[in-house]
N, C-alpha and C positions, 0 to 999 in steps of 0.2 A: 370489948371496949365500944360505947356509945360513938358511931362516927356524925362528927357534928358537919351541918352542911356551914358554906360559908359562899356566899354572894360574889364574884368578882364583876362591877363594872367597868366597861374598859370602852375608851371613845374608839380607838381601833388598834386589835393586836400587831402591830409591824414593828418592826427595829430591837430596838433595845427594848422597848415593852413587853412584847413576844417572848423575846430570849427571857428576861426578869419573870418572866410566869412559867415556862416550860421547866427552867431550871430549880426556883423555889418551891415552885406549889406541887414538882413532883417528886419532891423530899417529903413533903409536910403529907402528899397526897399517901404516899407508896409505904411511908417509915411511920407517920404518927396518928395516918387515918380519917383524914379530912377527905370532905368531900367536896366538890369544887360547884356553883354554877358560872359560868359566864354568860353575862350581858354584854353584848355588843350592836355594834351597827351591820347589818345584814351588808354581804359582797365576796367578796373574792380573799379580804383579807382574813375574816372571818372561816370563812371554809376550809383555808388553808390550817388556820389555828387548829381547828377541830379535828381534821386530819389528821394531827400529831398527835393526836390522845386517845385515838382508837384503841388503845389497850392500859386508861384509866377507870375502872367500873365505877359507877354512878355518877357519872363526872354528868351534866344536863350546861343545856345552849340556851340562851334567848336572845333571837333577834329583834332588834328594832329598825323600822323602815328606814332604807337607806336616806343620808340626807335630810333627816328628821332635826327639828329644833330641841332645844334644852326644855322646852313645853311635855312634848312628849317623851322626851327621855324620863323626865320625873316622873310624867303618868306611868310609863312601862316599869320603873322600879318601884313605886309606890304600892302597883299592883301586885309583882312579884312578891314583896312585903307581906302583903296583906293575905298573898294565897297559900304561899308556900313558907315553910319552918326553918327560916333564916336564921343561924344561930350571932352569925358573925360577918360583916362587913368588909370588904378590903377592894377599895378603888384604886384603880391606877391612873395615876395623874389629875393633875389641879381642876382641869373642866368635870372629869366625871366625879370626884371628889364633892364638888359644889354640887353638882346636880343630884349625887345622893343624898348628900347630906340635906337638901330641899326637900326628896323626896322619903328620908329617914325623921322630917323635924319632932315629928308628932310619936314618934312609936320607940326611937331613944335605942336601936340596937348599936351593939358595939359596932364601931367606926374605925377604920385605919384609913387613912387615906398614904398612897407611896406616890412620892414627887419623883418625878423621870425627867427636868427639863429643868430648864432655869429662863428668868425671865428677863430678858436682852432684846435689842439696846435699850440704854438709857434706863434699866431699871423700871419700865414703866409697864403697865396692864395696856395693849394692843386696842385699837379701834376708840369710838367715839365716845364719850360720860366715863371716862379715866375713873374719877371719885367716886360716883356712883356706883361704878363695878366692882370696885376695891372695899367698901362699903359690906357689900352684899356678900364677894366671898366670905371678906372676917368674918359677918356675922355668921353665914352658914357653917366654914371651917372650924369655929372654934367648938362648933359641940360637937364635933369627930371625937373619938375618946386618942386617938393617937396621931401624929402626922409622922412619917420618915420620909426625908429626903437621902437620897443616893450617894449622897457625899456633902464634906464640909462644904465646900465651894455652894453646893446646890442651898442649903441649911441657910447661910448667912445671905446669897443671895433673896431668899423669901422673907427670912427673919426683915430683910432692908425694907421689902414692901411692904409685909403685913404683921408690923412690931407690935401687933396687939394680941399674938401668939405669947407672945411671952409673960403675959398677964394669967395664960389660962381658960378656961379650965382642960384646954388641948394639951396633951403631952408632947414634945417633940423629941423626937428618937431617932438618929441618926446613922439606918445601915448600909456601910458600905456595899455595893453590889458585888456578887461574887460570883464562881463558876459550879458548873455540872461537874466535875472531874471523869470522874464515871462515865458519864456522858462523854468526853468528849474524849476518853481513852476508847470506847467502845467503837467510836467516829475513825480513830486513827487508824487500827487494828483492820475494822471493814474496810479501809481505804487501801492499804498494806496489801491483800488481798483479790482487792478489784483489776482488773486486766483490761481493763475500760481504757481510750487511747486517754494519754494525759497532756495538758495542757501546750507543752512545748512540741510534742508532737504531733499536734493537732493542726499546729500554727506557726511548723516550721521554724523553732525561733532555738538559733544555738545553744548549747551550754554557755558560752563566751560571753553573750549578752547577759543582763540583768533583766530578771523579771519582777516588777512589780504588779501590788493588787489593789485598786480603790473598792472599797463594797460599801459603800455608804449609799444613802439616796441622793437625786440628783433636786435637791432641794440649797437654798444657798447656804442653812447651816451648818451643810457637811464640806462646803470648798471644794466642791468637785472643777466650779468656772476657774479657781486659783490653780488648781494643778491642772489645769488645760494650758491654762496660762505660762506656769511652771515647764511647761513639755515643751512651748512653743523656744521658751529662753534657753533650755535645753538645746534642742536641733540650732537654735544661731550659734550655738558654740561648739556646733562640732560631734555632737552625743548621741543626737538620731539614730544612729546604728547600732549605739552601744546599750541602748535600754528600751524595754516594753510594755506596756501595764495594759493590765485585764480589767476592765471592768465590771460589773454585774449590772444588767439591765433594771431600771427603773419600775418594778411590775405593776405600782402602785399610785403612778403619776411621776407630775415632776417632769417630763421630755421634753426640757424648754426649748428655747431660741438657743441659748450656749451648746448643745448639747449640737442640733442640728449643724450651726456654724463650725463645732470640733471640727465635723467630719465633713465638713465640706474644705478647711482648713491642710491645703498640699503640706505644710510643712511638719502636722502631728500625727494627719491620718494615720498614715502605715506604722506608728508606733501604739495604736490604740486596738484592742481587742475587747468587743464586745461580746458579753457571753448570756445564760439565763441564770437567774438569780433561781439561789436553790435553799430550801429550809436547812440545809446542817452546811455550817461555812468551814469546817474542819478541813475538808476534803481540797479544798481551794488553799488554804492557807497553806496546805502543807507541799504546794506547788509550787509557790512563789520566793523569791526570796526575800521580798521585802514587803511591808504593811504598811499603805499610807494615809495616815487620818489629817485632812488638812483643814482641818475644821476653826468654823470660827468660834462657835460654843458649844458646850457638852454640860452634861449633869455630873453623869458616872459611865463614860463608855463602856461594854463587855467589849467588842471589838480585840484593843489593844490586851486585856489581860488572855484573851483566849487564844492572840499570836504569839503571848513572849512562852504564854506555857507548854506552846507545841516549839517553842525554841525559833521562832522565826521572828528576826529583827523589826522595828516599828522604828520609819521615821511620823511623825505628829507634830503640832501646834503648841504652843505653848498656851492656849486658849482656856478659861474657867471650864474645870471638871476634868479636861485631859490632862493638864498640866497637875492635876492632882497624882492619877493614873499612872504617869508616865516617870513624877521623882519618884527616884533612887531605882530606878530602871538603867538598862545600855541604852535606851530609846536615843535618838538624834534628834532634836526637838530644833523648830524652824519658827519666828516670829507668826504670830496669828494673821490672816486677812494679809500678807505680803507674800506674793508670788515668788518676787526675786530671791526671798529667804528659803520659799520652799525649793527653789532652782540651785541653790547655794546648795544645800543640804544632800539633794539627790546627786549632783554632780559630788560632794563631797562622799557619796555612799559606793556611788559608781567607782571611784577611785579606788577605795580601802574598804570593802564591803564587812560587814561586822557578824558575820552568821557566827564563829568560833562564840564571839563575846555571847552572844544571845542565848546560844547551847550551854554556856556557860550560869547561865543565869535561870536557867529551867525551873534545879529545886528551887530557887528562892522565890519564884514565881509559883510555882505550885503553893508553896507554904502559905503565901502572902494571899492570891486570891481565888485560893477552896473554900467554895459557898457553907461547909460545915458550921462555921463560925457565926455566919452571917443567918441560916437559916436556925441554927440555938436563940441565938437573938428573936428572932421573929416569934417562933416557937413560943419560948417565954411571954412575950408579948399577946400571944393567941391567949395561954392560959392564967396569965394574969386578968381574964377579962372573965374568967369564968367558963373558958370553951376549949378546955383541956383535959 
């Protein structure tokens, strides 16, 4: 079989981005024979990406200067275009999406663009000439041959700013984000196995206590300043002793002012545990007892499907994108951007902890979000364009 190469630009692989490439394109990579380049911004996040795929063959990197404008972004893709036998397109996220599609106007290869984000508050395009920016995506977007957003929530929120997707001649295709299964059974198994000290014994913390995990970035759309907050309401009522959460260190930025104030904060310090952020979050999860997403917006988190399918309860937000995630889960869902609701919730967890309910809800978790379904979808969409 002819393996067709396919373009991945990507503004920077971290988060949910990262996980969304490792997981799909090494289905599409391993099973149907694609071959991958990515384009990115040269640094640390970058490196780490490439690390992971040490044992994908022909998979090629290109960097672009760190810190570089949408200028030269389009020069480096345009380039790549023009050098090398691009069969097929696939950006990830709205910025790199425009900036190929600028740099795709003239040569018309197929286009996917996948939405990771949602555009909040106030539904509006960030920074100064609103119209004008809004303007220039449409026009750019709409000759992408396909767009997917990561979920309904993600879909209707773009559809609100850029209603002239639904004129055409963009297709919009809407795949749910899904998991590795494979992946993250093979994660459990080495974990099972490793003699490595683990968490509670590392850091002294009883069975008797509850352990919590935030893993998110220390940016404010994941709420990490809310469940600081949430910790503080905690310890006035008495709970200090009764519960602990680990955090995963920011390796990517993000160390604000909140972050420094936690720990300078007598009444939460000793309940917080700072650790290093590590590529496979399997091994974390299956330490803890509880998952907490306090976020104020999401697209399509993987976070939450990849705790309920290792059976480890998730309290979260009720927030556009998680609140998609999280119905008809056991999840404990806490008002978005409200501390006291997230302080209700955990005290309410501490209490009656839900691990049985969670183990309970495994298979239907597995059923519900094993990436199989989601990479057919894509799949089809690869060879509907002629590149299958």
């Amino acid at each position: 079989m002819k393996s067709h190469r396919v373009l991945v630009p990507v503004s920077h692989p971290l988060g949910g981005i990262r996980t969304y490439m490792l997981y799909y394109f090494r289905r599409l990579h391993m099973e149907a024979g694609y071959r991958f380049t990515f384009l990115s911004e040269a640094g640390n996040a970058f490196d780490t990406f490439r690390r992971d795929l040490t044992d994908w063959e022909g998979t090629e990197y290109i960097e672009v200067p760190p810190r570089s404008g949408s200028r030269t972004v389009v020069r480096v893709i345009r380039q790549t275009l023009k050098t090398q036998p691009i069969a097929l397109i696939h950006s990830q996220g709205l910025k790199a999406g425009t900036e190929t599609a600028a740099a795709n106007y003239f040569r018309n290869i197929p286009h996917l663009i996948t939405l990771h984000d949602v555009i909040i508050p106030q539904n509006e395009i960030p920074g100064r000439f609103k119209w004008l920016k809004k303007r220039i995506i449409s026009l750019l977007t709409c000759r992408a041959s396909f767009i997917i957003p990561v979920s309904y929530d993600c879909e209707a929120n773009h559809l609100q700013i850029f209603p002239v997707w639904k004129r055409g001649p963009v297709q919009i295709k809407t795949i749910l984000n899904g998991l590795d299964l494979e992946r993250i059974e093979y994660s459990r198994l080495m974990f099972e196995t490793d003699k490595e000290l683990r968490l509670r014994e590392r850091f002294g913390i009883g069975d008797d206590v509850i352990l919590g995990g935030f893993f998110g970035r220390f940016m404010p759309q994941k709420g990490v300043d809310l469940l600081l907050k949430a910790l503080e309401l905690l310890a006035d009522q008495g709970y200090a002793e009764r519960f602990r959460l680990v955090i995963t260190k920011d390796r990517n930025g993000f160390l604000n002012e909140t972050i420094r104030l936690a720990t300078e904060n007598p009444k939460i310090i000793r309940m917080i545990y700072f650790i290093d952020s590590v590529p496979d979050i399997t091994p974390l999860l299956l330490q803890i007892d509880v998952t907490i997403i306090p976020s104020r917006w999401e697209a399509c988190p993987i976070l939450p499907m990849e705790s309920l399918v290792l059976g480890v309860p998730v309290i979260g937000s009720d927030c556009i994108g998680l609140r998609e995630v999280l119905c008809g889960t056991p999840s404990l869902v806490h008002q978005h951007d409200n501390p006291e609701s997230l302080a209700a919730t955990l005290i309410k967890f501490i209490e009656s902890p839900t691990a049985n309910i969670a183990k309970d809800y495994v298979a239907e978790a597995v059923k519900r979000f094993d990436i199989c379904s989601a990479t057919d979808q894509l799949l089809e969409i690869y060879q509907s364009l002629g590149k299958g």
